[in-house]
DOTORLO-824714 format. One record per residue (C-alpha): x, y, z; residue number from 1; residue in three letters. Coordinates in nm, 2 decimals. Layout:
N
@x=X | y=Y | z=Z | seq=NUM | type=ALA;
...
# end
This chain:
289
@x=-2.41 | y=0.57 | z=0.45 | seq=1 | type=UNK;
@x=-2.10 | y=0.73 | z=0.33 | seq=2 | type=UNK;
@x=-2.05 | y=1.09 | z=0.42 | seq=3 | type=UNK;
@x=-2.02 | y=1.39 | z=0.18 | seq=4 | type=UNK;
@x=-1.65 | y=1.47 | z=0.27 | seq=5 | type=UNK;
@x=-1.58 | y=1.09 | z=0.23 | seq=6 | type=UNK;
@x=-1.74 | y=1.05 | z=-0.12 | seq=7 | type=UNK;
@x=-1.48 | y=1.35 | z=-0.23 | seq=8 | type=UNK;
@x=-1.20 | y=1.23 | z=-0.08 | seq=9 | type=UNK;
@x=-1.27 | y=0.89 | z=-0.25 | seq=10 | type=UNK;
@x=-1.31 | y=1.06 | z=-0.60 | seq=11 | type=UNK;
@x=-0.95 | y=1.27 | z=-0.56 | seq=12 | type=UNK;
@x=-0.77 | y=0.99 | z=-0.46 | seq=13 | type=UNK;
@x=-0.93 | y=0.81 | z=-0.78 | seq=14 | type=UNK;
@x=-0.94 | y=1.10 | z=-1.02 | seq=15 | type=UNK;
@x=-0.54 | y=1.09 | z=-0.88 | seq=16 | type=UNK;
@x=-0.40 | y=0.81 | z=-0.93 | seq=17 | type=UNK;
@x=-0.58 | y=0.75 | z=-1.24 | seq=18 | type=UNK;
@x=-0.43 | y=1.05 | z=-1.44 | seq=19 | type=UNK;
@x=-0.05 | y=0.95 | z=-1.30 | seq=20 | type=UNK;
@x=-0.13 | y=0.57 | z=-1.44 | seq=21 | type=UNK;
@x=-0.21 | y=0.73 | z=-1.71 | seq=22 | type=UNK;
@x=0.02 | y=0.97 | z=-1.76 | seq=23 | type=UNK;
@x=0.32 | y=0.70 | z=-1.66 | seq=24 | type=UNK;
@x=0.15 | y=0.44 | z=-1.93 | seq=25 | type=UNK;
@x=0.22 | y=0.69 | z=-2.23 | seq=26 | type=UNK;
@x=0.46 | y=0.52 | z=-2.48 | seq=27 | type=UNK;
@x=0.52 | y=0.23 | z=-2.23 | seq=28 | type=UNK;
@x=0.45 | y=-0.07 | z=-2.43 | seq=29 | type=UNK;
@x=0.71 | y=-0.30 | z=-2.29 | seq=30 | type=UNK;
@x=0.55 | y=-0.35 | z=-1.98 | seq=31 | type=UNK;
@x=0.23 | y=-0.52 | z=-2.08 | seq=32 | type=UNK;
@x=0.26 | y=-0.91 | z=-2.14 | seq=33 | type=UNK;
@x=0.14 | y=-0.99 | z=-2.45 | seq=34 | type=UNK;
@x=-0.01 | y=-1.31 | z=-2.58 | seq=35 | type=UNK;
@x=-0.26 | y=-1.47 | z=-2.73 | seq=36 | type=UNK;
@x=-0.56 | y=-1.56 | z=-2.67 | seq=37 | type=UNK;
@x=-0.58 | y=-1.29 | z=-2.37 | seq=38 | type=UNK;
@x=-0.76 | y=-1.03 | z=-2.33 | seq=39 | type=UNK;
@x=-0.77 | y=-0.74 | z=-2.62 | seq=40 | type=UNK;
@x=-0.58 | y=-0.40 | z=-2.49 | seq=41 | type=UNK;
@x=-0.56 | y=-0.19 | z=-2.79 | seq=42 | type=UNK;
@x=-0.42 | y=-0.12 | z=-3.15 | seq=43 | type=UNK;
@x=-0.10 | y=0.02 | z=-3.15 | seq=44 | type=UNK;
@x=0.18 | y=0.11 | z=-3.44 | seq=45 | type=UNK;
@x=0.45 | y=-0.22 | z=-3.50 | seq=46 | type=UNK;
@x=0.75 | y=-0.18 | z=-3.35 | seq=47 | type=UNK;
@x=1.05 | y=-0.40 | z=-3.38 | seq=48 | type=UNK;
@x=1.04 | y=-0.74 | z=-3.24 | seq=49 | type=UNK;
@x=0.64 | y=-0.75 | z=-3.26 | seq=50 | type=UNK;
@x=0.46 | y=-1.06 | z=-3.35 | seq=51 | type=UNK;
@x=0.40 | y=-1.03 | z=-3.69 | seq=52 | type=UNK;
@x=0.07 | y=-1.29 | z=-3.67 | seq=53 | type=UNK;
@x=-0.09 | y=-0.98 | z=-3.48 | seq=54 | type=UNK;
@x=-0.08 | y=-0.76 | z=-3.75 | seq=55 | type=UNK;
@x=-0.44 | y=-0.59 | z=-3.77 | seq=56 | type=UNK;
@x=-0.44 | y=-0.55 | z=-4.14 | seq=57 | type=UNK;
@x=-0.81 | y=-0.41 | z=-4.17 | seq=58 | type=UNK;
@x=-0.68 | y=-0.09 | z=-3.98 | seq=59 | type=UNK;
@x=-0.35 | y=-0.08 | z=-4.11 | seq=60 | type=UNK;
@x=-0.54 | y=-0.09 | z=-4.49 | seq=61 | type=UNK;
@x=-0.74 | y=0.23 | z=-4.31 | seq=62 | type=UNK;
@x=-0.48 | y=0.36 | z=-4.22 | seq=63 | type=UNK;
@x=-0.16 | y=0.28 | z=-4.42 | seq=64 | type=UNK;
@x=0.04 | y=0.25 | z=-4.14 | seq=65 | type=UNK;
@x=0.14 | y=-0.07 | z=-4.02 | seq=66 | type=UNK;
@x=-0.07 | y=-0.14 | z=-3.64 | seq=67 | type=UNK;
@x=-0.09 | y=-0.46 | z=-3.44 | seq=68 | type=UNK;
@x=-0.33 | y=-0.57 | z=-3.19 | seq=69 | type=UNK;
@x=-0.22 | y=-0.57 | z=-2.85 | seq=70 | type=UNK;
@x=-0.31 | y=-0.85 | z=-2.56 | seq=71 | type=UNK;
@x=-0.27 | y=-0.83 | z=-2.21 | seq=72 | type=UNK;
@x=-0.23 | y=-1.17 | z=-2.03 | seq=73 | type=UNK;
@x=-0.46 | y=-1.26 | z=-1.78 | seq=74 | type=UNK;
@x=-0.25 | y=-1.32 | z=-1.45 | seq=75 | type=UNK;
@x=-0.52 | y=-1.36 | z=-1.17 | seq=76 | type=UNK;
@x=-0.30 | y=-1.23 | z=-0.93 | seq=77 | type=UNK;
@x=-0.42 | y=-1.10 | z=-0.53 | seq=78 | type=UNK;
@x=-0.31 | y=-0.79 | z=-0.39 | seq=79 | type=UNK;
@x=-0.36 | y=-0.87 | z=-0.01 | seq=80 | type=UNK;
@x=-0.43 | y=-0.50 | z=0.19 | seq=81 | type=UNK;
@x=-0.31 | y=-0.55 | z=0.56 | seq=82 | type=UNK;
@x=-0.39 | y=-0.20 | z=0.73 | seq=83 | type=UNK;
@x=-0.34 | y=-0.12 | z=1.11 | seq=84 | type=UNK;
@x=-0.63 | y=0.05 | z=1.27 | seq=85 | type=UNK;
@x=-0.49 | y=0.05 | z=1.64 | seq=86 | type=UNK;
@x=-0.50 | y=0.35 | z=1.86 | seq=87 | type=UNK;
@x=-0.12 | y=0.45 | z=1.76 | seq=88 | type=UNK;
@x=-0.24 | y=0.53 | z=1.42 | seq=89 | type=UNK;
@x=-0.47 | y=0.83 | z=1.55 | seq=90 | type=UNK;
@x=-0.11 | y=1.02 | z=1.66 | seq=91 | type=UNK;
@x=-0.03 | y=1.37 | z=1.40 | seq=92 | type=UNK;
@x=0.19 | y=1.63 | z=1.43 | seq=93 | type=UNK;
@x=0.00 | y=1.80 | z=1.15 | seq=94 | type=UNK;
@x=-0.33 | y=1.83 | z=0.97 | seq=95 | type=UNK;
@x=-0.33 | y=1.47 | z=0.84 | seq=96 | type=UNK;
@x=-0.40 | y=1.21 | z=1.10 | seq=97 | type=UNK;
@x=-0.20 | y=0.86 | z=1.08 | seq=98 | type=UNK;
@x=-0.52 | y=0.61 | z=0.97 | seq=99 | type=UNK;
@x=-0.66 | y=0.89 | z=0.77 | seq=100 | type=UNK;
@x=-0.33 | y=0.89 | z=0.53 | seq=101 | type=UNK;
@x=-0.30 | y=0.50 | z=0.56 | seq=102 | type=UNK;
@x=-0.66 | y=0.44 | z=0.44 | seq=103 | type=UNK;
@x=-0.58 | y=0.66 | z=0.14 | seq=104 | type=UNK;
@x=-0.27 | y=0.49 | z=0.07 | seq=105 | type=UNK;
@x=-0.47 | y=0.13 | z=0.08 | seq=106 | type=UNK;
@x=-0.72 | y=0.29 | z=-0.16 | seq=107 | type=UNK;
@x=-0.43 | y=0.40 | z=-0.42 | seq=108 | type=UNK;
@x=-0.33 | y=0.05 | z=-0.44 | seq=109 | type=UNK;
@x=-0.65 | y=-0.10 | z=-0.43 | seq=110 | type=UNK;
@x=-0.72 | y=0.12 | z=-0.77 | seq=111 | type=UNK;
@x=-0.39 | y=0.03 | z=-0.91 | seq=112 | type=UNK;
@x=-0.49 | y=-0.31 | z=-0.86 | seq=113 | type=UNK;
@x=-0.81 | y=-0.26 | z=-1.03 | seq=114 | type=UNK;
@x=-0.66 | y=-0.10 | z=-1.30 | seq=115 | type=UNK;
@x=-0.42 | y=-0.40 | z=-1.36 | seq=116 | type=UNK;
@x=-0.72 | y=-0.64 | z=-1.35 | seq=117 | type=UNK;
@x=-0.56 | y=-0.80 | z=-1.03 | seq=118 | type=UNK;
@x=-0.78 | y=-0.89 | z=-0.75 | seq=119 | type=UNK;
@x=-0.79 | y=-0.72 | z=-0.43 | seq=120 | type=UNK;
@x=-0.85 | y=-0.82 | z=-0.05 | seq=121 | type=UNK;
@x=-0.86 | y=-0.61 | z=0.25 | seq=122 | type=UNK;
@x=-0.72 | y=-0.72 | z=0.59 | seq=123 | type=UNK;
@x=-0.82 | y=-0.45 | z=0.92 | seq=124 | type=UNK;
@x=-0.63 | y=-0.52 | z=1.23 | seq=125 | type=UNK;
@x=-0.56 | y=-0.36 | z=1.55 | seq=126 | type=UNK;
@x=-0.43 | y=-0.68 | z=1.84 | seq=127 | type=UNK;
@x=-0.67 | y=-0.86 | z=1.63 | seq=128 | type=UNK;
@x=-0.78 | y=-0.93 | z=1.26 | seq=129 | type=UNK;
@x=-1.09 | y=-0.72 | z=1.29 | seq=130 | type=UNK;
@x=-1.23 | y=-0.72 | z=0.90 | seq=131 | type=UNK;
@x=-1.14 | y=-0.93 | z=0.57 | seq=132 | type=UNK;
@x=-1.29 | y=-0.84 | z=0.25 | seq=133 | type=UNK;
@x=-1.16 | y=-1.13 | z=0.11 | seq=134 | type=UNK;
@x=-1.00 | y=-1.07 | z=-0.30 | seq=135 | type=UNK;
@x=-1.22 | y=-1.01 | z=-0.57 | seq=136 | type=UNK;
@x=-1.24 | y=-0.77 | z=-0.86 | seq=137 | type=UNK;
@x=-1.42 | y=-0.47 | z=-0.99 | seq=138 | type=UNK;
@x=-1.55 | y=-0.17 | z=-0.95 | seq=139 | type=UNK;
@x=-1.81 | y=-0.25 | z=-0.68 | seq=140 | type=UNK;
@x=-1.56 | y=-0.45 | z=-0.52 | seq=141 | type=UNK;
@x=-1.30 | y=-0.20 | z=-0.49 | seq=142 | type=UNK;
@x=-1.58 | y=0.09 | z=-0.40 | seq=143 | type=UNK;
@x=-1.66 | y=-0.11 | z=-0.13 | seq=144 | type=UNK;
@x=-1.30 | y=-0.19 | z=-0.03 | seq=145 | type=UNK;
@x=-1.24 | y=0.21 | z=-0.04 | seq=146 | type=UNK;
@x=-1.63 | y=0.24 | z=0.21 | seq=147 | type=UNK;
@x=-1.48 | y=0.01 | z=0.43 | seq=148 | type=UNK;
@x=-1.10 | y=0.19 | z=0.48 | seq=149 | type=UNK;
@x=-1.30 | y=0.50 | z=0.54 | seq=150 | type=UNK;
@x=-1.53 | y=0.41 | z=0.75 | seq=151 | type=UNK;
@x=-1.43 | y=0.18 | z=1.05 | seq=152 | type=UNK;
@x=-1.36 | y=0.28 | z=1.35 | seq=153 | type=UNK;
@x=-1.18 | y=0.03 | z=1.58 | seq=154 | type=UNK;
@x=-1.26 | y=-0.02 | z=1.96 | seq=155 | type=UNK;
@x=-0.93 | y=-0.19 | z=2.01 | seq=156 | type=UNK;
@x=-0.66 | y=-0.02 | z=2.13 | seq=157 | type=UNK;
@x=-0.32 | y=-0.23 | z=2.11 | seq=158 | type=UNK;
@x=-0.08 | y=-0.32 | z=1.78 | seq=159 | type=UNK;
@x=-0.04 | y=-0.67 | z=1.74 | seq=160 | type=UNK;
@x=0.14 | y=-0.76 | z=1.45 | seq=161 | type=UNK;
@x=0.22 | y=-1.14 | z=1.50 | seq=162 | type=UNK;
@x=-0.18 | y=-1.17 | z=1.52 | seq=163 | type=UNK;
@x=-0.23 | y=-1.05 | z=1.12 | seq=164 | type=UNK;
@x=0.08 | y=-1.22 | z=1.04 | seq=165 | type=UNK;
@x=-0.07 | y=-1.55 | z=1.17 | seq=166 | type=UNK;
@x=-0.34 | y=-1.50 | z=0.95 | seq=167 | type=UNK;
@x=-0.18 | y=-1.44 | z=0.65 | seq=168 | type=UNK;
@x=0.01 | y=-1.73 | z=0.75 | seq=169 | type=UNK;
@x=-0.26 | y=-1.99 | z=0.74 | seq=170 | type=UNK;
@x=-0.42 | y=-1.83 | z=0.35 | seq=171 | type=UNK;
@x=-0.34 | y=-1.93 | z=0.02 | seq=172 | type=UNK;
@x=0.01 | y=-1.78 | z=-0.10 | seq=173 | type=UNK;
@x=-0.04 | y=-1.90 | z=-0.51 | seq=174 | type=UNK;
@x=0.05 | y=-1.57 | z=-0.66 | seq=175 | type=UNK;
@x=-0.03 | y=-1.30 | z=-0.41 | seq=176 | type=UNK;
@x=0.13 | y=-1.00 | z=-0.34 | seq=177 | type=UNK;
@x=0.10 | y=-0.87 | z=0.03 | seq=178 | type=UNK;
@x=0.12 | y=-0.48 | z=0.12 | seq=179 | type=UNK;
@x=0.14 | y=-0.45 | z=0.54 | seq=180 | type=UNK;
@x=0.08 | y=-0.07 | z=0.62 | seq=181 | type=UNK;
@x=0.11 | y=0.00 | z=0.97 | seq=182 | type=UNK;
@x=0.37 | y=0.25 | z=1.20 | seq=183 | type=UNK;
@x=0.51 | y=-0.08 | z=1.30 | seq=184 | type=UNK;
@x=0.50 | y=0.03 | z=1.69 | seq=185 | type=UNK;
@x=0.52 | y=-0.35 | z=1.83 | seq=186 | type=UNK;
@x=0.79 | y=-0.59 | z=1.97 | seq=187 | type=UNK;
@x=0.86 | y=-0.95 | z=1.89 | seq=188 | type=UNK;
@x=0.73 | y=-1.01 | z=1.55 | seq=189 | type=UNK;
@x=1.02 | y=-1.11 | z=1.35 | seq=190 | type=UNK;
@x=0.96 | y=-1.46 | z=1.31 | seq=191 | type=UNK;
@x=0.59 | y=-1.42 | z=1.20 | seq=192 | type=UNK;
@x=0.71 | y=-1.15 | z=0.98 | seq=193 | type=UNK;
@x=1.02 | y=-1.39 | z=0.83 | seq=194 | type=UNK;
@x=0.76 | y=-1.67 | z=0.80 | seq=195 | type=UNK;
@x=0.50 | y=-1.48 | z=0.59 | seq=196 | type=UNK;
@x=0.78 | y=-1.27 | z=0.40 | seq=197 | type=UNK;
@x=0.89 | y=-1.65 | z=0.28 | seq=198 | type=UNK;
@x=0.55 | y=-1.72 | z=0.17 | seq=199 | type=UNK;
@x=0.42 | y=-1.41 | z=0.00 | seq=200 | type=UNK;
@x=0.59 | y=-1.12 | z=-0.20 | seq=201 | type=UNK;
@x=0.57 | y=-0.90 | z=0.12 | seq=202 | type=UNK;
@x=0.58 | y=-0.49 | z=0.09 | seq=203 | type=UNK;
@x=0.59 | y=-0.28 | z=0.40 | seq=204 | type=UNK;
@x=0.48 | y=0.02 | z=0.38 | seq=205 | type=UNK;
@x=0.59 | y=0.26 | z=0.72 | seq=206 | type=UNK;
@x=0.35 | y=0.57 | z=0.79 | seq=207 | type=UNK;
@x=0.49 | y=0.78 | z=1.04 | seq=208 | type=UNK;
@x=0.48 | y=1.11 | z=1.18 | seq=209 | type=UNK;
@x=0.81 | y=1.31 | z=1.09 | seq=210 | type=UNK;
@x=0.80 | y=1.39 | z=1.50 | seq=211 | type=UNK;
@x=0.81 | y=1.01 | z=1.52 | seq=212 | type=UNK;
@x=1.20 | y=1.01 | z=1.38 | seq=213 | type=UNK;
@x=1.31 | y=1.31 | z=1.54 | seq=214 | type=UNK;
@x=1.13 | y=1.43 | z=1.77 | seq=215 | type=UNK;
@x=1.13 | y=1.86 | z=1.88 | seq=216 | type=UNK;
@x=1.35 | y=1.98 | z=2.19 | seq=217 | type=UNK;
@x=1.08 | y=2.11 | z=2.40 | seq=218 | type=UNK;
@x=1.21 | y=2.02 | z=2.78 | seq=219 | type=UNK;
@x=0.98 | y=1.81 | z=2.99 | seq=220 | type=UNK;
@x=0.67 | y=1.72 | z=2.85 | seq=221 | type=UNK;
@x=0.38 | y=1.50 | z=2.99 | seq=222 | type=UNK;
@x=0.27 | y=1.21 | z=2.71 | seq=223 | type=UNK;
@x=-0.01 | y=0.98 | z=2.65 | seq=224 | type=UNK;
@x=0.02 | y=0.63 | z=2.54 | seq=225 | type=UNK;
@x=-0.20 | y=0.61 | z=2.31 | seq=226 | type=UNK;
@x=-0.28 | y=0.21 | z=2.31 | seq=227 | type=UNK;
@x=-0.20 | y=0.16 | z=2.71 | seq=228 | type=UNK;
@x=-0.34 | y=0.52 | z=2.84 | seq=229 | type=UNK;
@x=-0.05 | y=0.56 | z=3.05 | seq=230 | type=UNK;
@x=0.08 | y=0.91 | z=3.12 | seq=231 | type=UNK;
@x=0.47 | y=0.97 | z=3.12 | seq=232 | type=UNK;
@x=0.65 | y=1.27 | z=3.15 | seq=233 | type=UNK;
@x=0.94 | y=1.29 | z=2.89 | seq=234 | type=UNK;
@x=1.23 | y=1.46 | z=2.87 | seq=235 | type=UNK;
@x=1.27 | y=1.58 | z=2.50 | seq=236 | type=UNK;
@x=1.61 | y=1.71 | z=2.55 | seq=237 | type=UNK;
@x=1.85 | y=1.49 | z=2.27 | seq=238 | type=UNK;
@x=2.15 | y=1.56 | z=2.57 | seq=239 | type=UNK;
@x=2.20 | y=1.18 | z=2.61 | seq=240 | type=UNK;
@x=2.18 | y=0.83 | z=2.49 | seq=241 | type=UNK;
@x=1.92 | y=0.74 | z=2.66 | seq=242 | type=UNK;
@x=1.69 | y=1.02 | z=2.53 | seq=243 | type=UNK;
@x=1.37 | y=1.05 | z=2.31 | seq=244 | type=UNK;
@x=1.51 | y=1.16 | z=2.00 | seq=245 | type=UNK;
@x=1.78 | y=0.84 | z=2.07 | seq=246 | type=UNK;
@x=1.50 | y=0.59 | z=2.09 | seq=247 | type=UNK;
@x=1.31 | y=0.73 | z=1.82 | seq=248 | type=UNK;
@x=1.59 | y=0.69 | z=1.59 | seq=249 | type=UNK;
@x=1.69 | y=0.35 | z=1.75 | seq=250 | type=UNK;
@x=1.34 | y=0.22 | z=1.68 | seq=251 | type=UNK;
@x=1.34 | y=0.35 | z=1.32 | seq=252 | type=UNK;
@x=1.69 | y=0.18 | z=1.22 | seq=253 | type=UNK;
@x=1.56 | y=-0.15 | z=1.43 | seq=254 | type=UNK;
@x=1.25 | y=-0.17 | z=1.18 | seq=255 | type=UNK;
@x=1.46 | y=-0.08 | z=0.87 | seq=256 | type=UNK;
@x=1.73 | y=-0.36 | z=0.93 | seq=257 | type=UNK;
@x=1.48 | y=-0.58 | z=1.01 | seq=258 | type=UNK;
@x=1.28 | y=-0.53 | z=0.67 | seq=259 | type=UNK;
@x=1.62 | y=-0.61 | z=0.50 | seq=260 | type=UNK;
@x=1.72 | y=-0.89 | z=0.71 | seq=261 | type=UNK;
@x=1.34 | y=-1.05 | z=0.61 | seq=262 | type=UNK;
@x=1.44 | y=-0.93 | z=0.26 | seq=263 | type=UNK;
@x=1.10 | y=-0.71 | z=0.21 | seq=264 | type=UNK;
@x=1.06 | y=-0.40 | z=0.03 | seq=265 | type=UNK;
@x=0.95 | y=-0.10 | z=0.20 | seq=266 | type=UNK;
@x=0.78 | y=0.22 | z=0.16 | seq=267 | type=UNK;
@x=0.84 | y=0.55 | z=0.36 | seq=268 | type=UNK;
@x=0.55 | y=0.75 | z=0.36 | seq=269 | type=UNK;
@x=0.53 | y=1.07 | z=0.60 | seq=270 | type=UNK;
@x=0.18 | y=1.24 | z=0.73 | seq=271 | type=UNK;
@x=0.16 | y=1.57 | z=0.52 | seq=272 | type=UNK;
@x=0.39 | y=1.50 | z=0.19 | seq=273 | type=UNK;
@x=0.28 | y=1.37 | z=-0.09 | seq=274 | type=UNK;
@x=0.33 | y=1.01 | z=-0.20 | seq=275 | type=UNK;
@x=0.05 | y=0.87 | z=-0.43 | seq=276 | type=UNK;
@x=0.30 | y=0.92 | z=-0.73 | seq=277 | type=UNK;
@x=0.55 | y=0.76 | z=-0.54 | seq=278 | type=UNK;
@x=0.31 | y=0.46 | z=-0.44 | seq=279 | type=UNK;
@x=0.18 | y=0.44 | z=-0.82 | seq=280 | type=UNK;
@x=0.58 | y=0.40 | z=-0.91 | seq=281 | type=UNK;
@x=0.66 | y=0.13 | z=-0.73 | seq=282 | type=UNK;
@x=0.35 | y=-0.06 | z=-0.79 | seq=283 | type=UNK;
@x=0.46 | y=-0.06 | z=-1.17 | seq=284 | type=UNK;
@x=0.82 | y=-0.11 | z=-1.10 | seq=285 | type=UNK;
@x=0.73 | y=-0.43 | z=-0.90 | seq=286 | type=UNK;
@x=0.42 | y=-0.52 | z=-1.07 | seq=287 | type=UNK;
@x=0.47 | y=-0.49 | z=-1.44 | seq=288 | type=UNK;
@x=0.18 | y=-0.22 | z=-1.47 | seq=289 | type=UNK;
# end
């Protein structure tokens, strides 16, 4: 049973990215795929270089203005979800927690999927693939793909990328387009990650904390590993190479070279700013929506 508070954060994040595809859709005709035989979008004025065999000439006769009927090609594309739910991704600095943001980022592009007619699947993992809603479409479908997001809790605690990657390995590639959200806090997974990005149209998206690139000068301080439990004390002084801030960065440049050397897109998207117009963007920009 979904709570109140999740119901409303469901309907913003909808009621959201609804008005900026619609708002980024005015006048933006060039980016459906028309054909025929597809399914019917909508009447529209002729413009140059239109089909003239689509021609609608009972409304243009209404009218007297010359419209043509519009088609949008059936692609039966997958948008494969891949979101981490390990312990790292309960870390904030602020008032938005790490899963929280990520769950509503897989929810915008679940709905932009929906909205292009695509299917959608939904991949949990932590050091293991813990739930798969595997693709479908439609508004039940992506309802309960948006439940799910908000309401699991994992048990594990550990990141383990290569185990996901496997996964997505071993299913179907024809035509799917994979977004991996995740903080990306994990070591040897290159090769699984080259392997899938070969095999799918791979998008990372990177949620972090802005304390997670550059993190304060407070002295000493006594830390939690959130996926080992192991208390360390710190020294967040950025005096030396060896320090916090150092590693921080280090880490951050690491995973950015290796996105490029796997030749993936990515996304940056920081707990507390904004980014479902940003996420809506580059869906269209990549996705033809």
């Amino acid at each position: 049973m979904l709570s109140p508070e999740i119901i409303k954060k469901m309907r913003q994040i909808e009621i959201h990215t609804k008005r900026l595809l619609s708002g980024l859709l005015v006048g933006d005709y060039s980016s459906a795929r028309k054909g025929s035989g597809f399914e019917f979008d909508q009447i529209r004025e002729y413009q140059m270089g239109d089909d003239v065999r689509f021609i609608d000439w009972n409304s243009t006769a209404k009218v007297n203005k010359l419209l043509v009927k519009q088609y949008i090609e059936e692609r039966n594309r997958t948008v494969i979800i891949v979101v981490d739910v390990s312990s790292s991704s309960g870390f904030s600095s602020v008032e938005s927690v790490k899963c929280d943001v990520m769950a509503q980022v897989a929810a915008v592009l679940a709905l932009v999927a929906d909205y292009g007619k695509d299917h959608a699947a939904l991949i949990l993992f932590s050091d293991e693939v813990e739930l798969v809603i595997p693709p479908s479409s439609g508004r039940k479908h992506i309802n309960c793909i948006m439940s799910r997001l908000f309401q699991h809790k994992s048990k594990k605690k550990k990141t383990d990328l290569c185990s996901v990657l496997k996964t997505l390995a071993a299913m179907r590639s024809k035509d799917s387009i994979v977004f991996l959200i995740s903080d990306f806090i994990d070591r040897d997974f290159e090769r699984s990650l080259q392997v899938v990005a070969k095999k799918f149209d791979l998008i990372a998206i990177r949620c972090l904390d802005q304390n997670e690139r550059q993190f304060p000068n407070v002295g000493f301080l006594e830390v939690n590993d959130m996926e080992t439990g192991q208390r360390f004390i710190v020294d967040t002084r950025d005096r030396k190479s060896l320090s916090v801030s150092s590693f921080l960065r280090q880490r951050f440049l690491d995973q950015s070279t290796l996105f490029k050397k796997c030749g993936i897109d990515y996304i940056e998207i920081y707990l507390g700013q904004p980014f479902i117009g940003d996420i809506v963007r580059f869906f269209r920009r990549r996705m033809m929506y």
